[in-house]
Backbone bond lengths (Angstrom), bond angles and torsions (degrees), N, CA, C in turn:
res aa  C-N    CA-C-N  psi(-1)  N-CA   C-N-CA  omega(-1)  CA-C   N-CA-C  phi
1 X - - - 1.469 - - 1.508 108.37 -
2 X 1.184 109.13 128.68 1.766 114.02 -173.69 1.318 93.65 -91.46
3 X 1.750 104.96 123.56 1.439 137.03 164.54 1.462 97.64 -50.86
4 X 1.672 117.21 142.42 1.349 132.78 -169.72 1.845 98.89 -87.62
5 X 0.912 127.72 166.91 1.133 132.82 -174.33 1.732 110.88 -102.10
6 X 1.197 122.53 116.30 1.231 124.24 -175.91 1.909 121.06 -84.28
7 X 1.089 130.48 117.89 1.473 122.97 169.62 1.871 111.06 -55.14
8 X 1.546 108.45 136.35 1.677 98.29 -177.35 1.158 104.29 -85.00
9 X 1.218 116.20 140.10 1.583 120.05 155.84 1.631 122.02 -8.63
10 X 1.465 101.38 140.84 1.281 97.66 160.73 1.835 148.77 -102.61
11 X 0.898 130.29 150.95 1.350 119.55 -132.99 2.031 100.46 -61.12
12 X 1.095 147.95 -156.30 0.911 142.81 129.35 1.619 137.65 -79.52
13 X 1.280 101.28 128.62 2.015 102.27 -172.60 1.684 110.22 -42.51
14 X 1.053 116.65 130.60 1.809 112.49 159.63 1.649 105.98 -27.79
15 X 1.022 106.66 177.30 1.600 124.91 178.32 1.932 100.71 -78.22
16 X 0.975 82.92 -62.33 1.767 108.95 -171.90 1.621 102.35 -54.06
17 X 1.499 120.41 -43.77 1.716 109.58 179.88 1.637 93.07 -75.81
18 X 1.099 149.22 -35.89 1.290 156.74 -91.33 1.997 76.87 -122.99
19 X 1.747 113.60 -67.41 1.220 120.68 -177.78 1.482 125.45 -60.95
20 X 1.486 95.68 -31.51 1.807 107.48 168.85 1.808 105.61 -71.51
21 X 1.272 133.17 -33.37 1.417 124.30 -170.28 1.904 93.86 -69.16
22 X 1.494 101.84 -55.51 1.712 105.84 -166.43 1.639 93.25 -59.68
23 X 1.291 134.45 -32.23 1.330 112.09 178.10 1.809 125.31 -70.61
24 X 1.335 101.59 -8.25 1.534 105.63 -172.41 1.617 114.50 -103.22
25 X 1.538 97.57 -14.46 1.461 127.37 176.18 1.797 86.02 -74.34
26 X 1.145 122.03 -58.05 2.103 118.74 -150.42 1.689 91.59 -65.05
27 X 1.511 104.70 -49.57 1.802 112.69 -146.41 2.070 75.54 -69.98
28 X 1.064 137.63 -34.23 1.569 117.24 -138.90 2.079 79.40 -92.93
29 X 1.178 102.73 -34.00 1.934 85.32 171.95 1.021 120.39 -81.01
30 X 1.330 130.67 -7.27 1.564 145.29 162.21 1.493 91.29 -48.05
31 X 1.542 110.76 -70.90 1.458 109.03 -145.40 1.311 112.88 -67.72
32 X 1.806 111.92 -30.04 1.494 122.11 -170.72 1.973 105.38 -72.95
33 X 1.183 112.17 -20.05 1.683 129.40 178.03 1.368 106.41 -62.17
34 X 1.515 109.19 -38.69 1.796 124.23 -163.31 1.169 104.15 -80.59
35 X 1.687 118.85 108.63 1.382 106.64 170.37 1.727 130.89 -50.56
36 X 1.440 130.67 144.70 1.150 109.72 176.32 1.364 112.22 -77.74
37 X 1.561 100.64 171.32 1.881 103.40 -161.95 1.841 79.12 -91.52
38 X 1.839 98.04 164.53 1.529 115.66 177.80 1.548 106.74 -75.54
39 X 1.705 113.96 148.50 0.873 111.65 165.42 1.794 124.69 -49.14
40 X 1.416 117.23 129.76 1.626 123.51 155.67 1.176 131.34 -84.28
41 X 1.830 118.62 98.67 1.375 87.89 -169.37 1.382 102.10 -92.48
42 X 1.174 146.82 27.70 1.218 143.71 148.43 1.791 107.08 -60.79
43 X 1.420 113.57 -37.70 1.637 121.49 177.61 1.361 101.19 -78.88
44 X 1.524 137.64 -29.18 1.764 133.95 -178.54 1.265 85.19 -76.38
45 X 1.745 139.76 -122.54 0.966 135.14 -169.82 1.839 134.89 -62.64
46 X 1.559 94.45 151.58 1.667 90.14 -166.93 1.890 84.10 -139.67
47 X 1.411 113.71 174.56 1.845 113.28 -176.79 1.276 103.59 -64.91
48 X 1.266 99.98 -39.90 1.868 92.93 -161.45 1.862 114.49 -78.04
49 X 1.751 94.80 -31.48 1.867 74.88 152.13 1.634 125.41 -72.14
50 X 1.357 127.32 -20.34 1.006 114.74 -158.07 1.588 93.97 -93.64
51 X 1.339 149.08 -18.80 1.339 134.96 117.82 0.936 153.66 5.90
52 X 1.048 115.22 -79.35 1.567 139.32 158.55 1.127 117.86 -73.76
53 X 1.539 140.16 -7.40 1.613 143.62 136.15 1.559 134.66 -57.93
54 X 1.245 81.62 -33.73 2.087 110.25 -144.76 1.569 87.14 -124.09
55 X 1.216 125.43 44.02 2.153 99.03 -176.64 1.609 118.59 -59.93
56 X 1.184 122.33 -46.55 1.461 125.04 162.83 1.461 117.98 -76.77
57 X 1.440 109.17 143.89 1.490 134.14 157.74 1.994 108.22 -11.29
58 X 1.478 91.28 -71.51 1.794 101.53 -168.28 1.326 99.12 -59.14
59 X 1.195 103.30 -48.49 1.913 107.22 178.66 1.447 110.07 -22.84
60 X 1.645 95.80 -65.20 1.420 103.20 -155.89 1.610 97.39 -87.71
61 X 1.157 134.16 -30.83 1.464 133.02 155.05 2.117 113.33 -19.63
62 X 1.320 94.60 -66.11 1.445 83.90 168.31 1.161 142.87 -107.24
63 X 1.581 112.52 37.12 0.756 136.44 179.10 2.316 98.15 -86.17
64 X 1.308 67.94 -68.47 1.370 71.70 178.55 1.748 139.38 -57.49
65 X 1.809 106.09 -18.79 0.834 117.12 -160.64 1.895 102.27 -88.49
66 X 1.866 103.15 -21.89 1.286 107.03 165.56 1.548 116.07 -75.11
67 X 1.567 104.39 -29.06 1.980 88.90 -176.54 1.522 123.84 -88.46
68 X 1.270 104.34 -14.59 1.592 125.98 175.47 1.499 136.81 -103.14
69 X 1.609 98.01 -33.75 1.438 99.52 -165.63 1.123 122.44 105.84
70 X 1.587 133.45 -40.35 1.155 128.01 -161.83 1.889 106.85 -107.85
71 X 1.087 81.64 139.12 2.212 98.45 175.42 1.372 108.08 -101.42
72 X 1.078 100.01 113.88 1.976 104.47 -170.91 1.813 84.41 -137.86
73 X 1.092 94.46 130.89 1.784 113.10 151.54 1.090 117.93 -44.65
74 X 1.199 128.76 118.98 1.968 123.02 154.69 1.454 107.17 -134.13
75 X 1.657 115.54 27.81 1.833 90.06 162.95 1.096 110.28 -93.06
76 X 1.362 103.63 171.89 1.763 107.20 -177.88 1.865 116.28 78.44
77 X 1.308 90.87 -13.49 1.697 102.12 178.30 1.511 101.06 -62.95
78 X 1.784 129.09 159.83 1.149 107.92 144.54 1.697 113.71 -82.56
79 X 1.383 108.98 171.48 1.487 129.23 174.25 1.395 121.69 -41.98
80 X 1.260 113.81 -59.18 1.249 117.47 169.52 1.587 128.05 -45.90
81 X 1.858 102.95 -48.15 1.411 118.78 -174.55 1.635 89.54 -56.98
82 X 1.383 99.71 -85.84 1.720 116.94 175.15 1.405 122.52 9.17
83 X 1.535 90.47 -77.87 1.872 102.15 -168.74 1.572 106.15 -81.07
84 X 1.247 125.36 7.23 1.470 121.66 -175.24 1.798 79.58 -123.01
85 X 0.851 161.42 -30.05 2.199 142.24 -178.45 1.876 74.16 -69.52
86 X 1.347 115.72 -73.39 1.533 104.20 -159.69 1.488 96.60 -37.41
87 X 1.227 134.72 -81.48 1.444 122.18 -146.35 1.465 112.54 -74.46
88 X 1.448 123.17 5.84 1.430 123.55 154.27 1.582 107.44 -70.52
89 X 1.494 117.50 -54.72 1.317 117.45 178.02 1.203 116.75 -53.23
90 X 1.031 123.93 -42.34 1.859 121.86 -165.98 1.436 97.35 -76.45
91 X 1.231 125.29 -20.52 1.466 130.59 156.98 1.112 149.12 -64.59
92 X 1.747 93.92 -2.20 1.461 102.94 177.52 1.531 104.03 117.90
93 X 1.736 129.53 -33.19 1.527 115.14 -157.92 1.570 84.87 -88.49
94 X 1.561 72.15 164.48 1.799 97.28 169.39 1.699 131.34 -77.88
95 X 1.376 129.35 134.15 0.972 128.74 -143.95 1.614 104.01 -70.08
96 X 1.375 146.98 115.70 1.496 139.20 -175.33 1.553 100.58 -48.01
97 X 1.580 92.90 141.16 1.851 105.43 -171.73 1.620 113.90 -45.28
98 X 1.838 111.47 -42.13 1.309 151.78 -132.23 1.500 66.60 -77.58
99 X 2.019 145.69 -64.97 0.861 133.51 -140.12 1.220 115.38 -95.71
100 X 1.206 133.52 -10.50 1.616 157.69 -166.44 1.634 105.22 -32.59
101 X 1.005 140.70 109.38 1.638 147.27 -178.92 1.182 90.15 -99.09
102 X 1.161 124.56 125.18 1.889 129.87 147.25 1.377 110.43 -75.83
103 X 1.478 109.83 -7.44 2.106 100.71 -160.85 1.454 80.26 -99.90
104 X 1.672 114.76 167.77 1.362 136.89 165.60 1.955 101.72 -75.92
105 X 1.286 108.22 118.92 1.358 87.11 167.01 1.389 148.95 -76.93
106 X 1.468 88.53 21.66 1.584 99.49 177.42 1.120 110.66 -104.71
107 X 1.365 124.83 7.58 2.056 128.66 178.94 1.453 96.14 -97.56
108 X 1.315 79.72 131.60 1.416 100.88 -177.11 1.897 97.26 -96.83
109 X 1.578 112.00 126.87 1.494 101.37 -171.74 1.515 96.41 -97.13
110 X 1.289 124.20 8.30 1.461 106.40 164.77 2.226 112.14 -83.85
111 X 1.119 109.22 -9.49 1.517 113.24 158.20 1.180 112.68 -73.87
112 X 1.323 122.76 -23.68 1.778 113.30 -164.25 1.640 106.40 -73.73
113 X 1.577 112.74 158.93 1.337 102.11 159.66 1.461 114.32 -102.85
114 X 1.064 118.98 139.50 1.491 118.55 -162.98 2.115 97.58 -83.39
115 X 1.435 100.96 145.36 1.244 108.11 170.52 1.777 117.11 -130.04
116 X 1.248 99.27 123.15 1.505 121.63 175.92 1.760 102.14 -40.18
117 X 1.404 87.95 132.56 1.973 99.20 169.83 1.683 98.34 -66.19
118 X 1.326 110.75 142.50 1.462 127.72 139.25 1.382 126.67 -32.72
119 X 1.099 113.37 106.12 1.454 109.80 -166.89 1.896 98.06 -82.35
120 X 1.326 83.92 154.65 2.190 98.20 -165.24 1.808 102.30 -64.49
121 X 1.464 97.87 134.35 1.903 98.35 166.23 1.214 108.44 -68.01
122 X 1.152 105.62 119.63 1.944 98.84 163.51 1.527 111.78 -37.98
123 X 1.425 107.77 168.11 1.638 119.07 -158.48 1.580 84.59 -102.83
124 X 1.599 102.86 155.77 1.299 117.27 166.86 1.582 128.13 -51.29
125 X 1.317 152.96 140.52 1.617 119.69 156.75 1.109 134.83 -60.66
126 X 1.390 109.74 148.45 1.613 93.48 -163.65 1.795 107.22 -80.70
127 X 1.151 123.56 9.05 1.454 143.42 -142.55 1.713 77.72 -93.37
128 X 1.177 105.98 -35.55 1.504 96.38 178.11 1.682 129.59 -100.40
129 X 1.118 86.80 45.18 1.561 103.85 -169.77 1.691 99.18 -120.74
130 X 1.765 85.86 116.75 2.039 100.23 -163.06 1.211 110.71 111.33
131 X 0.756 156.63 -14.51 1.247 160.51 -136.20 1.773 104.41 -157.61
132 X 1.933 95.92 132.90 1.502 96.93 -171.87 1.130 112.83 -109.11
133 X 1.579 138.61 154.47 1.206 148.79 135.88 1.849 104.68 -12.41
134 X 1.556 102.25 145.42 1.220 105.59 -168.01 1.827 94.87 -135.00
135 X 1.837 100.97 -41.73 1.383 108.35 -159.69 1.623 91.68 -145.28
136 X 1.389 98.53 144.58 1.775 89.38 167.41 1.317 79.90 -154.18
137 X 1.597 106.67 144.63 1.638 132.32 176.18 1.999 93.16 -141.22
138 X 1.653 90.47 155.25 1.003 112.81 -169.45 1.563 104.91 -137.20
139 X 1.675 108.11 108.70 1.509 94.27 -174.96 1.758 92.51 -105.89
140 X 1.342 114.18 170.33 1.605 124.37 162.05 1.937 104.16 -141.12
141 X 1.803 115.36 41.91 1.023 100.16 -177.48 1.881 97.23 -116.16
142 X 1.634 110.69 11.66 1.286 97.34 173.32 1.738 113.12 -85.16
143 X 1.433 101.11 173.53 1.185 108.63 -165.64 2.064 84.11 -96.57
144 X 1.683 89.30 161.53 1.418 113.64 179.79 1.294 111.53 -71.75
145 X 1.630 107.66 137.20 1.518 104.35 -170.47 1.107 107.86 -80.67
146 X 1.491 129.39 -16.99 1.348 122.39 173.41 1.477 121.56 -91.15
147 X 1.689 123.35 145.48 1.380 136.34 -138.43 1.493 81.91 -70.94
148 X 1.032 118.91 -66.58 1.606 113.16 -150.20 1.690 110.63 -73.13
149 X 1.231 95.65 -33.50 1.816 89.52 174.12 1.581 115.28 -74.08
150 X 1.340 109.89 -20.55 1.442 118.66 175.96 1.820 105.78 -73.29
151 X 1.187 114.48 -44.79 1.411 117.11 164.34 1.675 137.89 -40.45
152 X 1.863 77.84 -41.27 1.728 93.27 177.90 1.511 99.58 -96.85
153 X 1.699 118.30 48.81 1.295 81.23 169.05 1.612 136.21 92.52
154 X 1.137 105.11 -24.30 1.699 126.08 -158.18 2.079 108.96 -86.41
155 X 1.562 96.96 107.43 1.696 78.01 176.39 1.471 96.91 -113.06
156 X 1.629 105.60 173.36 1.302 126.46 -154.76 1.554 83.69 -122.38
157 X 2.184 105.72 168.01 0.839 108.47 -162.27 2.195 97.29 -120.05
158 X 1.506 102.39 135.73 1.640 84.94 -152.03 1.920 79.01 -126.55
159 X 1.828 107.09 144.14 1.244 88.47 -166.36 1.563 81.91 -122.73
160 X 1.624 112.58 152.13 1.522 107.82 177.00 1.188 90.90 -108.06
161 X 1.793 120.41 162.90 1.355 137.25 148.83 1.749 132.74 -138.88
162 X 1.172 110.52 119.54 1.339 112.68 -156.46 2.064 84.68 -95.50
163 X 1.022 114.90 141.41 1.518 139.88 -175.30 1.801 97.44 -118.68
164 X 1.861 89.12 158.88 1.751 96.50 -164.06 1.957 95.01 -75.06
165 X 1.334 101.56 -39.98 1.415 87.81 166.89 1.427 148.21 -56.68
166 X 0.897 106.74 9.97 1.371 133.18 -171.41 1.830 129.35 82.30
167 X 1.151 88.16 -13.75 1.723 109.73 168.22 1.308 109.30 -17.55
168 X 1.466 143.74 170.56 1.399 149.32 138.99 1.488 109.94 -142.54
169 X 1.191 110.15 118.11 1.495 111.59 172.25 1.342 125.11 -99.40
170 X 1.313 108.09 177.07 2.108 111.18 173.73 1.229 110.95 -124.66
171 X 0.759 145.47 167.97 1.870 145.23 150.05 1.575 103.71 -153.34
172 X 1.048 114.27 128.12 1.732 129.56 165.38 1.309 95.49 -82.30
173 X 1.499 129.66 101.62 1.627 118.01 154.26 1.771 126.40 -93.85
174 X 1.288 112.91 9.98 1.426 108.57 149.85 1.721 97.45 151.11
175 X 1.605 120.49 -151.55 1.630 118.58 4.02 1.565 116.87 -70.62
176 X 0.833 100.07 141.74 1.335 121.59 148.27 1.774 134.74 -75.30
177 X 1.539 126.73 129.16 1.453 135.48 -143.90 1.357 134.57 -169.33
178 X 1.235 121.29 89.90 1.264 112.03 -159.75 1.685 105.21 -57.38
179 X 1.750 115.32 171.29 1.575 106.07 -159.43 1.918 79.16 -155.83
180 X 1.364 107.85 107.90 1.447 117.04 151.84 1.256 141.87 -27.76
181 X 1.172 122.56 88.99 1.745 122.24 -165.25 1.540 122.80 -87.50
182 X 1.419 138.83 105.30 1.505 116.25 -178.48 1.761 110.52 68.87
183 X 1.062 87.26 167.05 1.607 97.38 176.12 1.598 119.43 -166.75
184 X 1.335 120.70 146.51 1.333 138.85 -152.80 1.761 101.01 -127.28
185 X 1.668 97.37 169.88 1.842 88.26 160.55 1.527 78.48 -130.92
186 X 1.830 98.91 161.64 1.192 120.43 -160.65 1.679 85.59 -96.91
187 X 1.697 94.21 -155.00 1.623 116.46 167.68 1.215 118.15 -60.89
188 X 1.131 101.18 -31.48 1.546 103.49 -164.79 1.284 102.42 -100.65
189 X 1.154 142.92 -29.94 1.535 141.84 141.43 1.713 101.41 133.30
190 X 1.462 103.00 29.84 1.270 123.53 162.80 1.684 127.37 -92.59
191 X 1.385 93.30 104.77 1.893 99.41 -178.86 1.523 111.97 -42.67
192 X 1.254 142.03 150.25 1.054 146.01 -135.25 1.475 115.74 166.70
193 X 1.473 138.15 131.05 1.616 128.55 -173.26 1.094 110.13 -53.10
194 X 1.271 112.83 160.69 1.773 112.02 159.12 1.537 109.29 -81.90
195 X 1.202 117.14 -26.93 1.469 111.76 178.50 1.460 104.13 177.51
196 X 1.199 134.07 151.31 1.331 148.96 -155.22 1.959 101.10 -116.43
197 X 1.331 110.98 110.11 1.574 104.51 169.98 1.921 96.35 -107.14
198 X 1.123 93.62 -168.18 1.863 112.57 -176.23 1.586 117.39 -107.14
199 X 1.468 95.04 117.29 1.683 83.33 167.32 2.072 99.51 -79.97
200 X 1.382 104.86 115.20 1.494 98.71 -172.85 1.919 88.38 -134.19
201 X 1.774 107.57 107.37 1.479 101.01 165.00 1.465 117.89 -90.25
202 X 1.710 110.64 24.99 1.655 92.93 -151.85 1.898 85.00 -74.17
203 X 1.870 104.79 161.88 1.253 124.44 170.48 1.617 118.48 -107.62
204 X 1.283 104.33 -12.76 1.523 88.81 -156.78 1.363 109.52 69.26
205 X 1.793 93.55 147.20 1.581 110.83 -171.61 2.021 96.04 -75.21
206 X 1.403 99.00 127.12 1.886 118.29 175.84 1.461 109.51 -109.97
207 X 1.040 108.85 178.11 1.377 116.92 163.67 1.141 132.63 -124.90
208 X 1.191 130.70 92.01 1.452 127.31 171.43 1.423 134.11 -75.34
209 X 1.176 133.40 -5.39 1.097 122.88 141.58 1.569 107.83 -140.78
210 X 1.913 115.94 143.33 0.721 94.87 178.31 1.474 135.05 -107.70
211 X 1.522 124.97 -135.55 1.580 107.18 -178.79 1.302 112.07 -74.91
212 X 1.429 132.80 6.88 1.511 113.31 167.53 1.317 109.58 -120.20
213 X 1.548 111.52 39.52 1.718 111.79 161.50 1.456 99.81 91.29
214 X 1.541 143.94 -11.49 0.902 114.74 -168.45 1.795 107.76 -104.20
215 X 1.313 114.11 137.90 1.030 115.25 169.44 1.596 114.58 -94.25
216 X 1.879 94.38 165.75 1.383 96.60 174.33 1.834 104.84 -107.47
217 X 1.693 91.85 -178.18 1.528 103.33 -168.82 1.104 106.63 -43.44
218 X 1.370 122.00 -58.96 1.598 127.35 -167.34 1.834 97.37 -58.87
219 X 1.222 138.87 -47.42 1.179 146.54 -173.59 1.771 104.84 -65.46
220 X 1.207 116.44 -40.95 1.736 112.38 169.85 1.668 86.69 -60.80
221 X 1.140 137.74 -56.41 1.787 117.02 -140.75 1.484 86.90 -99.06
222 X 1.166 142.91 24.88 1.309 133.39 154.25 1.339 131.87 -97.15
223 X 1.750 84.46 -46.09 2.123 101.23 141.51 1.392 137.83 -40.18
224 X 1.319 84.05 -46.12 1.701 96.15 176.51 1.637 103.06 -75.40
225 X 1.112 134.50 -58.50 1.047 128.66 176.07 1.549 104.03 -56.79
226 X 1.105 114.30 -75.30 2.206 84.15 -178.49 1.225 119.33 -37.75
227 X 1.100 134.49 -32.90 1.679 127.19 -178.23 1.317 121.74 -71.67
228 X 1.307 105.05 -25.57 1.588 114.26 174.13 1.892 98.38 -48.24
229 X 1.270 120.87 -63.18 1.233 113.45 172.25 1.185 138.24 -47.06
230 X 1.261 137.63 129.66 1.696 141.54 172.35 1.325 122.47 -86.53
231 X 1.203 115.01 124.88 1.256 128.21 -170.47 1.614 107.52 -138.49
232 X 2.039 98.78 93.75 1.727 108.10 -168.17 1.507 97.90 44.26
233 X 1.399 115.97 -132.87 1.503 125.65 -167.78 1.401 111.23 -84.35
234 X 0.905 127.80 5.86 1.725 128.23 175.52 1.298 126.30 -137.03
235 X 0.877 140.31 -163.88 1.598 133.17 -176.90 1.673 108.05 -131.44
236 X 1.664 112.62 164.47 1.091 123.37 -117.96 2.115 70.20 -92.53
237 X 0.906 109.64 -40.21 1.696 95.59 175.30 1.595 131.07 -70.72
238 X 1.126 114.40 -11.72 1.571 135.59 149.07 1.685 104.77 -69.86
239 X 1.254 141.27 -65.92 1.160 128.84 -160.54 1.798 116.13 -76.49
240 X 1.806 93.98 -34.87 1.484 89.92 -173.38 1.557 106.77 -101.63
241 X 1.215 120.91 -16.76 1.738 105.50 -161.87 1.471 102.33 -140.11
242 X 1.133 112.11 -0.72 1.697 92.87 166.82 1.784 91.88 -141.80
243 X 1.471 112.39 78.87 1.377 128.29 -176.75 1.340 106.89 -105.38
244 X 1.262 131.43 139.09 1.427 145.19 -157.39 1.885 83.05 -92.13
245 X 1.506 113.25 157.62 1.208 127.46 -179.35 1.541 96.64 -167.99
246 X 1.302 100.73 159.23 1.736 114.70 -174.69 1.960 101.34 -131.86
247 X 1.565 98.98 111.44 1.161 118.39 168.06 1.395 123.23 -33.95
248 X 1.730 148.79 129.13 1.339 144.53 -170.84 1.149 99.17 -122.39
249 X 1.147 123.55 100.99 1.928 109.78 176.41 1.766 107.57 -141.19
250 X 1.768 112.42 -178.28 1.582 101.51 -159.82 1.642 102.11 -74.79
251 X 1.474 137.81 10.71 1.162 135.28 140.88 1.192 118.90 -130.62
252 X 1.495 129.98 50.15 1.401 148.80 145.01 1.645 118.42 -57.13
253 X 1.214 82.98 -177.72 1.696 103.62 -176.92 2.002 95.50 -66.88
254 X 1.629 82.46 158.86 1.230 96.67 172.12 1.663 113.94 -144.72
255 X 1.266 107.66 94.39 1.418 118.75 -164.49 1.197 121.58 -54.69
256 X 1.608 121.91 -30.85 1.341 130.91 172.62 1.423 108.24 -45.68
257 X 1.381 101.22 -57.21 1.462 124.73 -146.51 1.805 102.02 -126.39
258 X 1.515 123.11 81.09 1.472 123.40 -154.37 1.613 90.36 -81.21
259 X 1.580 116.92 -27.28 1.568 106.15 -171.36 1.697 121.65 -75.84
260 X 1.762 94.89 -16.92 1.296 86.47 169.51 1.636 121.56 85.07
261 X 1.189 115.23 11.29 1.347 114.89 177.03 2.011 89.00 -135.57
C-alpha cells in the first residue's frame, strides 16, 4: 500500500509578524466587548437632507407618514416651518394639533367617489312635548317611497304612535342606502360612479292626526291603508294604533274598585 504523501510543516512566523497578529487579535475583541452607541436620530436626519430628498410638501408628507405614523398637512406651510415640524417629528415630538391629517397621504382624492351628505330628519313637534306614548306599532308592509325601490319590490319601515292626548303619529325610519349616480372612467380606465347620493325616506316623527281627532291628508291614506288589513273582527289600525286605553294616575281610575269609595 503506497504511503500518502504528507505536506511539511510550516516554518515558524518571525517574532515581529507573530506580535502584530496578537495585536490585531486584542484591539478586534476590544471592539466586539464595546457596546455599540444608540441610534441618533438627530445624527440620521438633518434639514438639508430632508430638502434635497423631500422637495415638495406631499413628498415629505409621505415620507413621514411611513417612518412615524402620523399624516399631518404641510402644504402651504412656509419651508422653514415645514422642514423643521418634520424633523421635530422624526425626532420623536408630537405632531402640532393645528396640522393633524385624518386622510392617508397616499389617497389620491381625485380617485375617490365623492358621496352626498345625508340630508337632516325633520325635528319632532314640539306639540308633543308632555305628553306620553300610549301605543307604538311598527308596520314594514308599506311600499317604498322611492320609484325604483318601490318597483323592485322594496318595503320601508313606518312606525305609528298613539300619545295620551290623543295624537297619532308616523315616522318612516328607513332603510336607508347609498344609490350610484352616473358613471365616469377613472385613471386606470375603470368605469366607476360619478358620485353616490342616499336612498334616505326617513321623515321624522309627524303628526297625522291630531288631539281633537282630526286627521290630515297623508293620515286619511294611511288609515285607509291600515284598514285594508284584518285583524279577527276589526282592522289592523283599530287594533294596533288607534287602541282605546284608560289613564292610571295618583287620582286615576281604580279598576278594582270603579266606584271609588
Amino acid at each position: 500500500m503506497k504511503k500518502q504523501d504528507t505536506l511539511p510543516p510550516l516554518p515558524p512566523r518571525p517574532a515581529a509578524e507573530q506580535a502584530q497578529l496578537k495585536a490585531m487579535l486584542t484591539n478586534l475583541k476590544d471592539r466586539a466587548a464595546t457596546p455599540m452607541p444608540e441610534a441618533n436620530t438627530e445624527m440620521m436626519f438633518d434639514l438639508e437632507g430632508l430638502k434635497t430628498d423631500f422637495p415638495t410638501a406631499k413628498e415629505l408628507e409621505k415620507f413621514l407618514f411611513d417612518r412615524t405614523g402620523h399624516s399631518v398637512d404641510l402644504k402651504g406651510r412656509s419651508n422653514r416651518y415645514k422642514y423643521q415640524t418634520a424633523l421635530d417629528i422624526l425626532n420623536g415630538a408630537a405632531p402640532p394639533t393645528e396640522l393633524f391629517n385624518p386622510e392617508n397621504p397616499y389617497l389620491d382624492k381625485n380617485d375617490l367617489v365623492p358621496v352626498e351628505p345625508m340630508r337632516p330628519v325633520p325635528a319632532r313637534p314640539e306639540s308633543l312635548n308632555g305628553h306620553y306614548i300610549v301605543t307604538t306599532f311598527v308596520s314594514r308592509t308599506f311600499p317604498h317611497p322611492d320609484p325604483d325601490w318601490k318597483a323592485s319590490g322594496q318595503k320601508c319601515d313606518v312606525v305609528f304612535r298613539k300619545y295620551t292626548n290623543n295624537a297619532i303619529t308616523y315616522e318612516v325610519i328607513g332603510p336607508v342606502a347609498p344609490r350610484a349616480v352616473g358613471t365616469r372612467v377613472n385613471k386606470y380606465g375603470k368605469e366607476v360612479p360619478e358620485k353616490y347620493d342616499w336612498v334616505d325616506p326617513r321623515t321624522g316623527e309627524q303628526i297625522i292626526r291630531n288631539e281633537n281627532g282630526m286627521l290630515t291628508p297623508l293620515g286619511t291614506r294611511l288609515k285607509g291603508y291600515m284598514q285594508k288589513t284584518r285583524v279577527n273582527k276589526t282592522t289592523a289600525w283599530d287594533a294596533w294604533i288607534d287602541r282605546e286605553f284608560v289613564l292610571l294616575g295618583a287620582g286615576g281610575s281604580n279598576l278594582d274598585n270603579p266606584w271609588g269609595n
